[in-house]
C-alpha positions, 0 to 999 in steps of 0.5 A: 460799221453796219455791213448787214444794213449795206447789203439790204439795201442792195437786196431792196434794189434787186427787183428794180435792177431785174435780178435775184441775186448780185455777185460781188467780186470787186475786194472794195464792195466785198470790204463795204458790205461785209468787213472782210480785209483779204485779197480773195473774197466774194459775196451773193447778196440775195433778197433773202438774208438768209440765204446771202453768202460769202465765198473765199478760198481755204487761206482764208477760212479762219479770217472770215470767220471773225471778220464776217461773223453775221453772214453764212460762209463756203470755202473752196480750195480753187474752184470758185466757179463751182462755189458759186454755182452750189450758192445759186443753187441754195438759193434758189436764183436764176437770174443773177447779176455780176459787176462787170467791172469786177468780172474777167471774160474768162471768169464769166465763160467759167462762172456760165458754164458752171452755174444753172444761172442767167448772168446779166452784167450791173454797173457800179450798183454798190459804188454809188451806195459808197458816195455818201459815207457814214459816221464811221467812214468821216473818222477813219477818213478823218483819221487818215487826213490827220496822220497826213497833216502831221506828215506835212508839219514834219517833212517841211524840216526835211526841205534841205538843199541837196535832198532828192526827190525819192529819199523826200518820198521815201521820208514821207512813207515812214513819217506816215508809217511812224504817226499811225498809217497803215500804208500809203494811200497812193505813190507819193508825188514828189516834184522839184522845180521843173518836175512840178510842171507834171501832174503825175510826176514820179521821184526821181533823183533830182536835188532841191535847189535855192528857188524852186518850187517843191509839190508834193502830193501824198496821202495815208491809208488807214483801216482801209480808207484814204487821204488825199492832200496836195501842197506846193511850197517854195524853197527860198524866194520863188520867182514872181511868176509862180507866185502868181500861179500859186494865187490864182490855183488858190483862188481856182481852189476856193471857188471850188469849195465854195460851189460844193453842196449837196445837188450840186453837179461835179461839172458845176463845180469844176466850172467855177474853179476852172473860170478862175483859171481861165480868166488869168490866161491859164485855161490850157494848163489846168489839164485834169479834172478838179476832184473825184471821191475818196473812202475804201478807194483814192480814186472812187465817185462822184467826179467832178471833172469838165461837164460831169453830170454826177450829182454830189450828195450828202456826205460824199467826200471829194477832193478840190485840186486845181493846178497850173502847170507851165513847161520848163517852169514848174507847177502848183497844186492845191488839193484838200478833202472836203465832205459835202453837206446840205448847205456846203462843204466841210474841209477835213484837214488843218494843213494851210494852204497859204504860198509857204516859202522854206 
């Protein structure tokens, strides 16, 4: 990945946004600007190349070394403040900016009394550079979907009656594990029954039985990007009525896809989704935003959720996962990935998304 094309476009952005230089604390932005994978890092982008610097403390002197080779690098033992404070002054900057949501109140008194330096508070400058993806991020993301998709096809066999939903869970963490993850994206969200009636239901030891409905929502993380997948299936003959809801959440999910293009707002394609679902009657449980973004994060922009005024560009990834929930019922998720083009959208993932019935 070029991390050193992604911090000059930052720099370019430095006389616009009034500063001389940005300190980047969020661990996402220090990975997307310069490759660096562990859990203490930090980087001054400045206008000059040359005097941009990244910043970790002593575990983690050898690791940045191979991982941000093209970048001049200080290491401290606790004192951070202080590196920092010795940064801005190489530098020569005196109006530096902060990411404020990446900086503690403490942190900020520190980092002020430390350097000779105005701070100035920047909101989301490197995560809107991280909308549009490139070549490299598609396929890792791609490859995190992919590790999913096979999780899906495997963990059907594992539908058994009598099974809770935290071992099905814990199943689907080595499954991914087993095909080529390196984590979990997110908490897995097994839901039977009932329990599929909560967006954010958490496993418990609920066993399947013959009827119910089985939602799971899970997702892979690989070298650092992630997926996001939701499907709702029915273990034995579902009643009509989740049948019903299962078709109408599909039909929310396609017109959600088929809004989706470059220009397009997030609030525009909640909409079209969200009037399918209101003209079945169900407009009270459909209770959460249609889709947000997803790469170094599973939650990162732009939004699609009711009136949103993000703007979807060219190569962004978002997710499309309408729901209905019903009390005492259960509920019905579809979500899918898709990467948004000048003319469209592209589903990544080959999961189907038809009622499957176990």
């Amino acid at each position: 990945m070029d991390h050193r094309l992604r911090r000059e476009r930052i720099a370019a952005r430095l006389p616009e946004i009034g500063i001389d230089a940005l300190l980047v604390t969020r661990l996402p932005n220090v990975r997307y600007l310069t490759g660096f994978t562990g859990s203490s890092g930090q980087v001054l982008v400045t206008a000059d190349p040359n005097t941009s610097v990244f910043l970790t403390d002593g575990r983690y002197t050898e690791q940045a070394r191979h991982e941000v080779p093209d970048l001049q690098r200080g290491t401290y033992l606790s004192n951070f403040p202080g590196a920092f404070a010795q940064a801005c002054g190489d530098a020569g900057v005196g109006r530096v900016g902060f990411e404020s949501s990446g900086v503690s109140y403490r942190l900020h008194g520190r980092l002020a009394a430390a350097a000779d330096a105005d701070l100035v508070a920047v909101e989301d400058e490197i995560e809107q550079l991280r909308w549009a993806k490139d070549p490299d991020e598609i396929a890792l993301i791609g490859r995190a979907q992919a590790i999913t998709d096979e999780a899906f096809e495997r963990i059907l066999a594992k539908l058994v009656e009598g099974v809770s939903e935290r071992d099905l869970a814990l199943e689907l963490e080595f499954t991914m594990r087993q095909t080529g993850a390196d984590g979990l994206a997110f908490d897995s969200i097994v839901a039977f029954g009932e329990n599929a009636a909560e967006p954010h239901h958490h496993p418990t030891d609920r066993a399947l039985r013959p009827g119910d409905v089985v939602k799971l929502d899970f997702g892979a993380l690989f070298d650092g990007y992630h997926s996001d997948m939701t499907r709702t299936v029915a273990f034995g003959e579902p009643s009509p009525e989740l049948r019903g809801v299962h078709e109408v959440v599909a039909r929310s999910q396609q017109a959600g896809i088929e809004a989706i293009r470059a220009g397009v707002s997030g609030g525009e394609a909640d909409a079209a989704a969200r009037a399918v679902i209101e003209e079945a009657g169900r407009a009270e449980a459909f209770s959460h935003s249609l889709g947000h973004g997803v790469g170094l994060e599973i939650h990162e922009g732009p939004s699609l959720r009711r009136s949103g005024e993000d703007v979807l560009p060219v190569v962004a990834v978002v997710t499309v996962e309408p729901g209905v929930y019903v009390p005492g019922l259960g509920g019905v998720r579809i979500e899918d990935m898709v990467e948004v083009t000048a003319d469209g959208c592209r589903v990544i993932g080959t999961s189907p998304r038809e009622l499957l019935v176990i």
